[in-house]
BALOBA-1460 file (C-alpha; in Angstrom, 3 decimals):
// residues 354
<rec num="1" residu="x" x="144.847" y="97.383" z="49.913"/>
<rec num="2" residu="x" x="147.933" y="95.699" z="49.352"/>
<rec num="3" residu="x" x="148.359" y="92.306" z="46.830"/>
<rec num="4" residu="x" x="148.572" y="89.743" z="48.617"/>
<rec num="5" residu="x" x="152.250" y="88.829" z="46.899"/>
<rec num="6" residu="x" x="153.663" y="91.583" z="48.369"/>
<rec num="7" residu="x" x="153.346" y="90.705" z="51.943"/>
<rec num="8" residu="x" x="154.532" y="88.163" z="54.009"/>
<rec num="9" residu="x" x="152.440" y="86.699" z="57.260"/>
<rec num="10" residu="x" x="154.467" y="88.518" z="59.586"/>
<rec num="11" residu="x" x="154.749" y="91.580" z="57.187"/>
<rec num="12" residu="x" x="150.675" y="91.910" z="58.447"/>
<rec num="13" residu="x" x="151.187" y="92.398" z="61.894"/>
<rec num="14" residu="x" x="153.985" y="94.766" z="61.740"/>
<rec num="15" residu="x" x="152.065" y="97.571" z="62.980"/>
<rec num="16" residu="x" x="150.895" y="95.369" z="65.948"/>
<rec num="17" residu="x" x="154.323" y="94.249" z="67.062"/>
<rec num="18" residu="x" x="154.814" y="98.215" z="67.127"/>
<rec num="19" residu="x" x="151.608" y="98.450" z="69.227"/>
<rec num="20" residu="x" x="152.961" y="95.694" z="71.342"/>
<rec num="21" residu="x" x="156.283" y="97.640" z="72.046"/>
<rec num="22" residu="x" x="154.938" y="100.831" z="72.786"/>
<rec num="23" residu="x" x="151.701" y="99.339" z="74.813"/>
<rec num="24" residu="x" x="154.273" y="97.115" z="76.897"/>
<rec num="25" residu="x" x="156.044" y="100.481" z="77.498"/>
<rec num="26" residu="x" x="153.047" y="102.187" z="78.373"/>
<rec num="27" residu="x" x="152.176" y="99.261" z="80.821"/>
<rec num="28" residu="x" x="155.739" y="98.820" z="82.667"/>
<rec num="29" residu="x" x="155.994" y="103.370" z="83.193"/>
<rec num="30" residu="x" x="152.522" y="102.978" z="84.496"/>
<rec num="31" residu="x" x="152.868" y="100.055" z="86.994"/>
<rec num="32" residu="x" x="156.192" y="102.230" z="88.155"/>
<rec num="33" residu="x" x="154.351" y="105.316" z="88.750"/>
<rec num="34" residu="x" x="151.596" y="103.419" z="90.786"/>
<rec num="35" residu="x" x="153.431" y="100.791" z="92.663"/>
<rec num="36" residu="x" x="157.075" y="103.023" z="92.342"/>
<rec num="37" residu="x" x="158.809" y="98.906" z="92.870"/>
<rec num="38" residu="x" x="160.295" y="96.691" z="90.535"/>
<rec num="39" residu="x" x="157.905" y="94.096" z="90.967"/>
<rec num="40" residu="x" x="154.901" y="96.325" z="91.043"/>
<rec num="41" residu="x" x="156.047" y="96.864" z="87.619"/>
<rec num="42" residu="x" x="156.585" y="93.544" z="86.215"/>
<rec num="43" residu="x" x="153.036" y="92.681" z="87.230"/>
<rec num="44" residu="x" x="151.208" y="95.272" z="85.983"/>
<rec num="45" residu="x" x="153.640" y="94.102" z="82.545"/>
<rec num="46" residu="x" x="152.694" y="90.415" z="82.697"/>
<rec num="47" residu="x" x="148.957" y="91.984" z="83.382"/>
<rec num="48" residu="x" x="149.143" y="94.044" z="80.211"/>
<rec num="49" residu="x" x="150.323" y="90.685" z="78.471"/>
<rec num="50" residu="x" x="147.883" y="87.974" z="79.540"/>
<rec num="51" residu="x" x="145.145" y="90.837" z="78.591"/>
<rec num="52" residu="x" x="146.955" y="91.442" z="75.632"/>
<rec num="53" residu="x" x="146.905" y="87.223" z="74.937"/>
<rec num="54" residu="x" x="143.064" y="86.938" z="76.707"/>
<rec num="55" residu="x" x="141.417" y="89.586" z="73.891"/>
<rec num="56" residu="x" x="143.205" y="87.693" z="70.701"/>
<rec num="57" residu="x" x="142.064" y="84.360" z="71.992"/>
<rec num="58" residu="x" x="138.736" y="85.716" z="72.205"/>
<rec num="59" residu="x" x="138.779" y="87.530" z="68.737"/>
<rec num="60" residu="x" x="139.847" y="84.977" z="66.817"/>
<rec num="61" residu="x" x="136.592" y="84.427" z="65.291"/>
<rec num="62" residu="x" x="136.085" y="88.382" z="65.228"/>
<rec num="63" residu="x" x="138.331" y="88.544" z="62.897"/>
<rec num="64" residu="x" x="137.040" y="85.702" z="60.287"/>
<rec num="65" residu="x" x="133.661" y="87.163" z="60.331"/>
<rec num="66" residu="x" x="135.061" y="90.727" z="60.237"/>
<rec num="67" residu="x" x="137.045" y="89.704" z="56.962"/>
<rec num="68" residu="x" x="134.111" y="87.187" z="55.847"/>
<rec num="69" residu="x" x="132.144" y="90.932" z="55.871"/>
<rec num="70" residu="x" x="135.442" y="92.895" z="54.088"/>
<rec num="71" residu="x" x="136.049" y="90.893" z="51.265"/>
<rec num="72" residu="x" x="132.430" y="92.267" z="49.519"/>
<rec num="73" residu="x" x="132.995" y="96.132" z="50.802"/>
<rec num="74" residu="x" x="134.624" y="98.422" z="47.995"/>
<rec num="75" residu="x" x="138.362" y="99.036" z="48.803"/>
<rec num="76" residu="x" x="137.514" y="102.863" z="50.134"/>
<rec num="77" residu="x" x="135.464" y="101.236" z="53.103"/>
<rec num="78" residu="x" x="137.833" y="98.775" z="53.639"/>
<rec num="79" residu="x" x="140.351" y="101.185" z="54.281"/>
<rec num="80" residu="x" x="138.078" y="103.249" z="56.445"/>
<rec num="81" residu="x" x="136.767" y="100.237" z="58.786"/>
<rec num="82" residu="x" x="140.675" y="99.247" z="58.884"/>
<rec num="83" residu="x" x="141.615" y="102.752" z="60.203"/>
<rec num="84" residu="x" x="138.818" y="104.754" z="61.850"/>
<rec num="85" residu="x" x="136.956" y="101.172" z="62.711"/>
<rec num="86" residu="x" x="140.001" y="100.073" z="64.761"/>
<rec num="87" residu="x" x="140.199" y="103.711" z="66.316"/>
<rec num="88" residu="x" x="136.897" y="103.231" z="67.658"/>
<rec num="89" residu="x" x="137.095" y="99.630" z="68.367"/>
<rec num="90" residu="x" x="140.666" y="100.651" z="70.645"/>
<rec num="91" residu="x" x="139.258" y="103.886" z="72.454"/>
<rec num="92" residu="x" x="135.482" y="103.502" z="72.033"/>
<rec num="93" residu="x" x="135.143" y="99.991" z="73.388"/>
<rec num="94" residu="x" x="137.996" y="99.508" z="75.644"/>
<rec num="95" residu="x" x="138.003" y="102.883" z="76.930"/>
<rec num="96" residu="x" x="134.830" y="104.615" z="76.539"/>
<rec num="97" residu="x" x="132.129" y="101.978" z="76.663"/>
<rec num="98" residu="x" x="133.310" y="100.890" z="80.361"/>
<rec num="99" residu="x" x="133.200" y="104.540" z="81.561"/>
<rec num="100" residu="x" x="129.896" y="104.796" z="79.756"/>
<rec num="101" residu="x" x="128.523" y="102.194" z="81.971"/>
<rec num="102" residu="x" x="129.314" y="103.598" z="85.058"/>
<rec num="103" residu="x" x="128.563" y="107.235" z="83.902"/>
<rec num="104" residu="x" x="124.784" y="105.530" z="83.658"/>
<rec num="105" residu="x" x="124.793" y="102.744" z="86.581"/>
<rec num="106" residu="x" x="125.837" y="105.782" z="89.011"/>
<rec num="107" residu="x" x="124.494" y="108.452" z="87.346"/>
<rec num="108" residu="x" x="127.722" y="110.714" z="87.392"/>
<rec num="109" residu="x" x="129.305" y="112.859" z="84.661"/>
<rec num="110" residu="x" x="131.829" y="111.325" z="82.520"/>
<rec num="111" residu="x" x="134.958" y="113.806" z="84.308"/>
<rec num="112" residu="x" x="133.632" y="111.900" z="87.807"/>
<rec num="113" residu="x" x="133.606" y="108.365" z="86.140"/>
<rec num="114" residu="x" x="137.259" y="108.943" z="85.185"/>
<rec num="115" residu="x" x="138.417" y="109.991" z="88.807"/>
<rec num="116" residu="x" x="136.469" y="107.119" z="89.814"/>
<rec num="117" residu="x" x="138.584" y="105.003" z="87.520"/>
<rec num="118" residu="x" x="141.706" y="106.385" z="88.923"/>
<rec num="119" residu="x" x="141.365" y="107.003" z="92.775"/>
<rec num="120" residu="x" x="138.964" y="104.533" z="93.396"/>
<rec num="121" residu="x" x="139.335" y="101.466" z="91.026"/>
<rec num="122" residu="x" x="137.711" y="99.255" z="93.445"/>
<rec num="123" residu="x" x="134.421" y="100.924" z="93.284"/>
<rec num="124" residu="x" x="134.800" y="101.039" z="89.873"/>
<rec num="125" residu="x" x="135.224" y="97.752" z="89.348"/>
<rec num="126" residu="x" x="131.929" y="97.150" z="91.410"/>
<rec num="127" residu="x" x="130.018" y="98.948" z="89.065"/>
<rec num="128" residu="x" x="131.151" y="97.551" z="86.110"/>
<rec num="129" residu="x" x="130.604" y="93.785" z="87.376"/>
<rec num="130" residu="x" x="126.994" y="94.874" z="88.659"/>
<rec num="131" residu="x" x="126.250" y="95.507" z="84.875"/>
<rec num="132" residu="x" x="127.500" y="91.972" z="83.803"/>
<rec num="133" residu="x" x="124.130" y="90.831" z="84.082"/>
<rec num="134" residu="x" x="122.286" y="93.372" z="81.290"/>
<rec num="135" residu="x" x="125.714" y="93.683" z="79.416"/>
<rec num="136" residu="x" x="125.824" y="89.664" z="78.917"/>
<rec num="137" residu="x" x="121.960" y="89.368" z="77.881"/>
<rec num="138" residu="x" x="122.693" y="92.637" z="75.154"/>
<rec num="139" residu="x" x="125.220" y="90.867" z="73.428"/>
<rec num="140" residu="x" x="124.898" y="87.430" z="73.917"/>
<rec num="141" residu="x" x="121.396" y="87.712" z="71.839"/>
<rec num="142" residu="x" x="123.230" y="89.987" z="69.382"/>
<rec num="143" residu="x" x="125.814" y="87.691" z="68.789"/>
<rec num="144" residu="x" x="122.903" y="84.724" z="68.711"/>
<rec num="145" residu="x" x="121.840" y="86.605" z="65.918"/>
<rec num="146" residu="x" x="124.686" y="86.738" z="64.249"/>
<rec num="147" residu="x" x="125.664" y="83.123" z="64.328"/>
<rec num="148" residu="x" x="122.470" y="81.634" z="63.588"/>
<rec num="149" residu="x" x="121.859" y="84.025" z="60.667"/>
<rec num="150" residu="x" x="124.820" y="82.346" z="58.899"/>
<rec num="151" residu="x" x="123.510" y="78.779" z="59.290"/>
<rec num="152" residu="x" x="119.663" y="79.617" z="58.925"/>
<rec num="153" residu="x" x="120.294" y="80.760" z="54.848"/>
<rec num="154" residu="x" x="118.631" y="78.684" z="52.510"/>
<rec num="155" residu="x" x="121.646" y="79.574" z="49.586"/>
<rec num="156" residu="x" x="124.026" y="78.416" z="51.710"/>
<rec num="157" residu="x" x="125.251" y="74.847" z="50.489"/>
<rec num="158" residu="x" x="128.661" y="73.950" z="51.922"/>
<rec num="159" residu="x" x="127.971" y="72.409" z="55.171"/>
<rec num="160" residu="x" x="130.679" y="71.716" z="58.252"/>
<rec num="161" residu="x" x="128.504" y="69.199" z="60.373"/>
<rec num="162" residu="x" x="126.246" y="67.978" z="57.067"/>
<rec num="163" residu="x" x="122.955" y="66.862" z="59.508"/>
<rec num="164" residu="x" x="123.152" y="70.031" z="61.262"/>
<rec num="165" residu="x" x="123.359" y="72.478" z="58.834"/>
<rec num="166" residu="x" x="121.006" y="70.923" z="55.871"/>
<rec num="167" residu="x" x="118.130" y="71.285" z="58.332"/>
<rec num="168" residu="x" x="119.140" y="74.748" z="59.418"/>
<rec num="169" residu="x" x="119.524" y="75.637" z="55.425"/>
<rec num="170" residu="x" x="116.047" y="74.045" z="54.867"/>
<rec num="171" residu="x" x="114.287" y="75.663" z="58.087"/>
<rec num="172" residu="x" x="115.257" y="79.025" z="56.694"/>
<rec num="173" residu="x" x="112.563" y="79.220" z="54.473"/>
<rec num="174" residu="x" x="110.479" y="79.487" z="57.172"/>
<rec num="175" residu="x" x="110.152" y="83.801" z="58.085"/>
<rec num="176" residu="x" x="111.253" y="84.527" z="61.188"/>
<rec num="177" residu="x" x="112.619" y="81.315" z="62.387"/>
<rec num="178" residu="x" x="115.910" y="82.285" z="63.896"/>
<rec num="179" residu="x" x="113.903" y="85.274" z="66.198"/>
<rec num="180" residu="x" x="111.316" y="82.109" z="67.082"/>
<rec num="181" residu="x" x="114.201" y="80.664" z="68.150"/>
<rec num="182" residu="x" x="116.150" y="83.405" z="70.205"/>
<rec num="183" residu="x" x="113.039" y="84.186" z="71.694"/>
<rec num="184" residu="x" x="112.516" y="80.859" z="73.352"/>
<rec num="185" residu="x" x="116.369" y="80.849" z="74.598"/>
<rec num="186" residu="x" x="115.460" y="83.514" z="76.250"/>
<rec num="187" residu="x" x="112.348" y="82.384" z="78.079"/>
<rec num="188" residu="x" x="114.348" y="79.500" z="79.274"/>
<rec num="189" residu="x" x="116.999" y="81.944" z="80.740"/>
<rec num="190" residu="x" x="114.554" y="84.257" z="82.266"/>
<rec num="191" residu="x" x="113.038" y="81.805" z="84.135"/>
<rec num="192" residu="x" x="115.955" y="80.365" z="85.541"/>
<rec num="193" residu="x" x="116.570" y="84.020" z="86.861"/>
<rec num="194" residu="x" x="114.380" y="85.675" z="89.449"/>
<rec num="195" residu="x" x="112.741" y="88.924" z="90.098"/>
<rec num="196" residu="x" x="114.088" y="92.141" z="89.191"/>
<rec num="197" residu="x" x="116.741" y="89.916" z="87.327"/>
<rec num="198" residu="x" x="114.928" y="88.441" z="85.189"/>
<rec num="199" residu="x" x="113.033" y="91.211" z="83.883"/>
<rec num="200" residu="x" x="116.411" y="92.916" z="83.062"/>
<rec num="201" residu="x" x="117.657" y="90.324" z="81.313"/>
<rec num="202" residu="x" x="114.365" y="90.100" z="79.005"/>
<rec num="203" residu="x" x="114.488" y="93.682" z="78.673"/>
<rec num="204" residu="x" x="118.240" y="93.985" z="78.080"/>
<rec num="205" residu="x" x="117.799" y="90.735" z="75.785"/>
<rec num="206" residu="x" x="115.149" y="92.142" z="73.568"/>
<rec num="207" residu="x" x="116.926" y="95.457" z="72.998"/>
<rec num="208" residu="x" x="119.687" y="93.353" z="71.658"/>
<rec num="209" residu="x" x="117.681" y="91.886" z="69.337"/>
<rec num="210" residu="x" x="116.031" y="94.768" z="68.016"/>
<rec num="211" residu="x" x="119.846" y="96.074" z="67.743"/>
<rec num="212" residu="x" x="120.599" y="93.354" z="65.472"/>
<rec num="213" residu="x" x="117.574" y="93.747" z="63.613"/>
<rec num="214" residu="x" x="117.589" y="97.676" z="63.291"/>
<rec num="215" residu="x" x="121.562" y="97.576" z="62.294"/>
<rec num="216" residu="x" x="120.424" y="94.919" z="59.691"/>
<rec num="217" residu="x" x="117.523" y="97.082" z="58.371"/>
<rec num="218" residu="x" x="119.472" y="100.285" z="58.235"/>
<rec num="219" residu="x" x="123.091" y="98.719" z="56.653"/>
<rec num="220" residu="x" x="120.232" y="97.326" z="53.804"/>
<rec num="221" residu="x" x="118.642" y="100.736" z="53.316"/>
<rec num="222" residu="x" x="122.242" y="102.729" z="53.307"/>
<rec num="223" residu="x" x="123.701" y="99.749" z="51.226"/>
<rec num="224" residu="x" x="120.892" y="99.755" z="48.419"/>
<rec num="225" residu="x" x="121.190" y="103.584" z="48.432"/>
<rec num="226" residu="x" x="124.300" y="103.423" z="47.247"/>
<rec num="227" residu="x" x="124.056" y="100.648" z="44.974"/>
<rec num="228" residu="x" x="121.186" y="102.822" z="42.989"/>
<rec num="229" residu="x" x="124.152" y="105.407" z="42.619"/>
<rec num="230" residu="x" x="126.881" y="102.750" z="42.086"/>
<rec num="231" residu="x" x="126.598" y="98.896" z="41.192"/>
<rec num="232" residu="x" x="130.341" y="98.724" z="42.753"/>
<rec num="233" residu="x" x="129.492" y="100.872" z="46.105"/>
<rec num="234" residu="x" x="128.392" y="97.509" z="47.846"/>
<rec num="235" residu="x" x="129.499" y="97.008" z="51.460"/>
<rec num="236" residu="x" x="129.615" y="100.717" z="52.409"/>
<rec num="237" residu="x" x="128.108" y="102.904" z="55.145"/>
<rec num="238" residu="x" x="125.791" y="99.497" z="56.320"/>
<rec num="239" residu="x" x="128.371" y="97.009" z="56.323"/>
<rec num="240" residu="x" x="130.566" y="99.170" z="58.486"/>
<rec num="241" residu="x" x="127.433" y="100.189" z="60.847"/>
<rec num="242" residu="x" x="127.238" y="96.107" z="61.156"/>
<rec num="243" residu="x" x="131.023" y="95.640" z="61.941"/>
<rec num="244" residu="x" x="131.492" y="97.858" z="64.579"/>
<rec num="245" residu="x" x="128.316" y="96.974" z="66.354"/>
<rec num="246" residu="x" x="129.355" y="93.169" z="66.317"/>
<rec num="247" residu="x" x="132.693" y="94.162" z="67.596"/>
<rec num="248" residu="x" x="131.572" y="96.006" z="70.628"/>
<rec num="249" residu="x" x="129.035" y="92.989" z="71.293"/>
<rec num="250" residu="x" x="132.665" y="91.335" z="70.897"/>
<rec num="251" residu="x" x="134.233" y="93.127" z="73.558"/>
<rec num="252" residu="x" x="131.646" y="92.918" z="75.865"/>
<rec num="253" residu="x" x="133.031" y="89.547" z="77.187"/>
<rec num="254" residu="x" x="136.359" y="90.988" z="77.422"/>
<rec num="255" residu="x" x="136.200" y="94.015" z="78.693"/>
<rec num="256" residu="x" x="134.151" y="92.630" z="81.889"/>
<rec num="257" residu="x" x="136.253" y="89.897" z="81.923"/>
<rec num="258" residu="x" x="139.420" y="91.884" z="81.818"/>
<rec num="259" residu="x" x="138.262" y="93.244" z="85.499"/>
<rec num="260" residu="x" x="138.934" y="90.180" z="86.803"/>
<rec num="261" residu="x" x="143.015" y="90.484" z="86.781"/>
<rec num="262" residu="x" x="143.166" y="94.063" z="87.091"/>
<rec num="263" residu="x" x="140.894" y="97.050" z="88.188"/>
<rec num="264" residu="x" x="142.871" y="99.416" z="86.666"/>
<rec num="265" residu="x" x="141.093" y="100.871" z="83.378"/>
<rec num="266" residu="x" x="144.316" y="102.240" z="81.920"/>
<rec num="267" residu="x" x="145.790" y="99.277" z="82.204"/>
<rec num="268" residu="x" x="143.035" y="97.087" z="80.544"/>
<rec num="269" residu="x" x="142.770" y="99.422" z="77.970"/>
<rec num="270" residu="x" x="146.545" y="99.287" z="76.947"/>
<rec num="271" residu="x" x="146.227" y="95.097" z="77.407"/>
<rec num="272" residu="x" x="142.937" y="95.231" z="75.426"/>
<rec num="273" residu="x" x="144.182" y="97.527" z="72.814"/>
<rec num="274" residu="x" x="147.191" y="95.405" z="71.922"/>
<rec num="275" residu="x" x="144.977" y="92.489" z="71.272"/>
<rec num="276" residu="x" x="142.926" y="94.359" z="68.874"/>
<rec num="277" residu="x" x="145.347" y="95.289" z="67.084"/>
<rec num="278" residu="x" x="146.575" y="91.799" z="66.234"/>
<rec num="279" residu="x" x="142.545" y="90.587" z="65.784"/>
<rec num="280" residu="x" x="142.795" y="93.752" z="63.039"/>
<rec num="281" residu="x" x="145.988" y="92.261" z="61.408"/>
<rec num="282" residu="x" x="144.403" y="89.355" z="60.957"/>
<rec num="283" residu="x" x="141.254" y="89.971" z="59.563"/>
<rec num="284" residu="x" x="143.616" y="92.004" z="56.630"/>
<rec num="285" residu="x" x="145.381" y="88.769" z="56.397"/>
<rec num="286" residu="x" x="142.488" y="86.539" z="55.410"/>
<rec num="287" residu="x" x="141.149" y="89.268" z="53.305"/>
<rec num="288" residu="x" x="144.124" y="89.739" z="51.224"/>
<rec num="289" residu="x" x="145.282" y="86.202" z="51.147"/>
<rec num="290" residu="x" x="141.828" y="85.182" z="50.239"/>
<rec num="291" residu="x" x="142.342" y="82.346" z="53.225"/>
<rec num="292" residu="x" x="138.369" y="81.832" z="53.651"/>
<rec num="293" residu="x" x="137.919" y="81.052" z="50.370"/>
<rec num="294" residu="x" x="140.773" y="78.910" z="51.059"/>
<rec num="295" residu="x" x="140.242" y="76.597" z="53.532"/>
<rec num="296" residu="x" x="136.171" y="75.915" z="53.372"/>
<rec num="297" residu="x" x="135.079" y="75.143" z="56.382"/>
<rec num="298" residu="x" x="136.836" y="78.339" z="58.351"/>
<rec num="299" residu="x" x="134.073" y="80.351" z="58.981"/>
<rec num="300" residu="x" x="131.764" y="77.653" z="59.912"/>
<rec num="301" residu="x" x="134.156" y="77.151" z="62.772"/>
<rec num="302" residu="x" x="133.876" y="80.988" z="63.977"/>
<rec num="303" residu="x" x="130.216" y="80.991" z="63.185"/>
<rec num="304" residu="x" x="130.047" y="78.157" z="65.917"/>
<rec num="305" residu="x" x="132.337" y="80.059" z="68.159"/>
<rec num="306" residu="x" x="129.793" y="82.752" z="68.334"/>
<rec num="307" residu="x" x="127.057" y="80.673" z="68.962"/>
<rec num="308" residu="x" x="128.900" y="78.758" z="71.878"/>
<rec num="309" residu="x" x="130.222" y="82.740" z="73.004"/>
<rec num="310" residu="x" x="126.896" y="83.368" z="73.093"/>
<rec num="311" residu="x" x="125.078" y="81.081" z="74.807"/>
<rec num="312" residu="x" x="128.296" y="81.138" z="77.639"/>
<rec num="313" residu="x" x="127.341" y="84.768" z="78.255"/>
<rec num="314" residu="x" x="124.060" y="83.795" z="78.763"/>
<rec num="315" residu="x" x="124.799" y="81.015" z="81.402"/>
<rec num="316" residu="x" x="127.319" y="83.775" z="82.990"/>
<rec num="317" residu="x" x="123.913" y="85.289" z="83.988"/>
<rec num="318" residu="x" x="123.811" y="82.712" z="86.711"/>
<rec num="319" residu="x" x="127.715" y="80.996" z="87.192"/>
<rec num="320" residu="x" x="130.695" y="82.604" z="86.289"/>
<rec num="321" residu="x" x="132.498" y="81.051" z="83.625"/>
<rec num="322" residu="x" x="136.346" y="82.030" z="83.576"/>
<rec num="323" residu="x" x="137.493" y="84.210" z="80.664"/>
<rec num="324" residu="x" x="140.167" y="80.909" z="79.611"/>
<rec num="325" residu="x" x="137.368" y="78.468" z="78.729"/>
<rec num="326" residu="x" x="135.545" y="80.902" z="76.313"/>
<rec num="327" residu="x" x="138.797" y="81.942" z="74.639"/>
<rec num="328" residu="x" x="139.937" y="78.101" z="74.458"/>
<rec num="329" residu="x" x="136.306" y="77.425" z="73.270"/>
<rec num="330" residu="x" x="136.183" y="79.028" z="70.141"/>
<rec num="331" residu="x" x="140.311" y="78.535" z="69.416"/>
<rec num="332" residu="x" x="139.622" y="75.028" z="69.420"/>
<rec num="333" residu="x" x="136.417" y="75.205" z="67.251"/>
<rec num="334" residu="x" x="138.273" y="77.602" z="64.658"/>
<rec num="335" residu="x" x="141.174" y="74.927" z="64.904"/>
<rec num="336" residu="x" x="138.931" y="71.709" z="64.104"/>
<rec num="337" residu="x" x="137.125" y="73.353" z="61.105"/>
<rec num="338" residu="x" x="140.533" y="74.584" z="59.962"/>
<rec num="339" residu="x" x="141.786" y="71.228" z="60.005"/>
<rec num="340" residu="x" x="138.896" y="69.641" z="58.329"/>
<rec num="341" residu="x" x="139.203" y="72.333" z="55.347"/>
<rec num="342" residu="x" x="142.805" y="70.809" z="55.292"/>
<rec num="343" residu="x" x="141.579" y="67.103" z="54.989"/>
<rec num="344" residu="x" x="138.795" y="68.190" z="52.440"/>
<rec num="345" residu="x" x="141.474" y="70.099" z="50.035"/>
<rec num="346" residu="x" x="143.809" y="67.091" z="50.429"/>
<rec num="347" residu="x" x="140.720" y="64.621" z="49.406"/>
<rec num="348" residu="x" x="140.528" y="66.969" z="46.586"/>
<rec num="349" residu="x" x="143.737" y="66.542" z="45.669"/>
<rec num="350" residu="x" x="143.793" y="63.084" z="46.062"/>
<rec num="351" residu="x" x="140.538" y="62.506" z="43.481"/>
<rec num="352" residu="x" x="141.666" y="65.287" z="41.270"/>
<rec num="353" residu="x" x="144.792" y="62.942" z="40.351"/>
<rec num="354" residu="x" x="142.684" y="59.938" z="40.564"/>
């Protein structure tokens, strides 16, 4: 990877400005071919743009934890999860995954779902928001996981919100106590659900907890595998494993979400894919500029953003929430703690010349 001298902030999202251009392109040709007017076109452009906008607000905190994850892989896995990790992130979760789901929910070949997608987007798009319900439970407890296994560490000691966190810290001692406390989240849920919904979303709940815990198990076993060979090959085949199943629990939100302003999967795609390329321009920035060790209290505030993401797409299991609130969420989270770590290094300053 590249010293961090070298490049500037807006040398790190060159190759998503190109992205931009060409997926802007993409978008404006497509909405003439479908709509064949002027302002057919300029929609489905300002469509590709607020999806575009919509999937970086979203992935803000993506990217922290992505590059909190990074920064202890060996350079050769960096570069892989950087280029083949993106590639799958682009055209296995924004593409793929959504065509997955309605190759299963109506049980059709993958050729059919893609006609579906094309001559019949409105079906489509029935299908996909039928599976909001198990999609939201799968990754909301993933991403439960996730946050509360950063706070519930009993070697973690710099705390955001001091109360909070020195009990979580101290808790953590106790085995188990995070799953204790998923589990009982989703009780509460379930019964606030009824009949052959809830028993979906306890089903669809509890395979994304055993997700979390068999990606955790497995990136341990692959990880000390290769630290037997190597005591530098740490972060490898596990840590990327871990990565790219916490960005499709990522996407989850967004895709779905995305259905909402268009039905058009090649048009989501294109709007999705440009904002992952700017979520993966950021996560080299922080890597490279070493910005988490930086500013303190940074990933605290995405840490929190996942927990509030995930308990959202929980409560989307019974209102919709719009797409704008759990973007602005997390942005403003990430923004607090990032000012804090501000205040705290200019306190430092401050004592440090007494």
């Amino acid at each position: 990877m590249t010293p961090a001298s070298s490049t500037t902030t807006l040398g790190y999202f060159k190759w998503a400005f190109i992205v931009t251009a060409v997926g802007l392109v993409l978008g404006a040709w497509l909405g003439w071919q479908t709509t064949g007017t002027i302002g057919g076109t300029a929609t489905v452009f300002f469509i590709c743009t607020v999806l575009a906008v919509l999937e970086i607000s979203l992935s803000f905190d993506n990217a922290i934890v992505n590059a909190n994850k990074l920064k202890d892989m060996t350079p050769v896995w960096q570069h892989r999860f950087l280029t083949w990790g993106i590639i799958i992130a682009v055209f296995g979760m924004r593409i793929v995954f959504p065509l997955l789901i309605v190759v299963i929910a109506a049980n059709i070949g993958p050729i059919d779902a893609m006609i579906l997608a094309a001559a019949r987007p409105e079906e489509y798009a029935r299908i996909m928001n039928d599976a909001h319900l198990p999609i939201a439970a799968f990754g909301g407890t993933f991403l439960m996981m996730v946050g509360l296994k950063f706070f519930f560490d009993h070697e973690k000691d710099v705390h955001w919100i001091a109360w909070l966190e020195s009990k979580m810290a101290r808790f953590a001692t106790i085995k188990g106590v995070e799953i204790a406390f998923v589990l009982t989240i989703i009780l509460v849920f379930s019964s606030l659900l009824e009949g052959e919904e809830a028993t979906t979303f306890v089903y669809c709940s509890i395979y994304g907890l055993l997700t979390f815990l068999a990606v955790e198990v497995v990136g341990g076993l692959l990880d000390a595998s290769q630290q037997t060979m190597s005591a530098a090959a740490k972060g490898g085949l596990g840590a990327f494993i871990y990565l790219e199943v916490l960005d499709a629990s990522f996407s989850f939100d967004g895709v779905i979400g995305a259905f909402a302003l268009t039905q058009n999967l090649f048009i989501i795609a294109i709007g999705l894919g440009i904002g992952a390329m700017y979520v993966r321009s950021m996560t080299i920035m922080l890597v490279e500029k070493g910005t988490l060790a930086e500013y303190r209290y940074l990933e605290h505030g995405a840490f929190y953003a996942i927990l509030i993401l995930s308990v959202i797409m929980y409560c989307q299991t019974l209102v919709h929430i719009p797409e704008v609130i759990t973007g602005l969420g997390g942005a403003a989270l990430i923004g607090i703690s990032l000012w804090s770590s501000i205040r705290y290094n200019k306190q430092e300053i401050r004592e440090a010349h007494g």
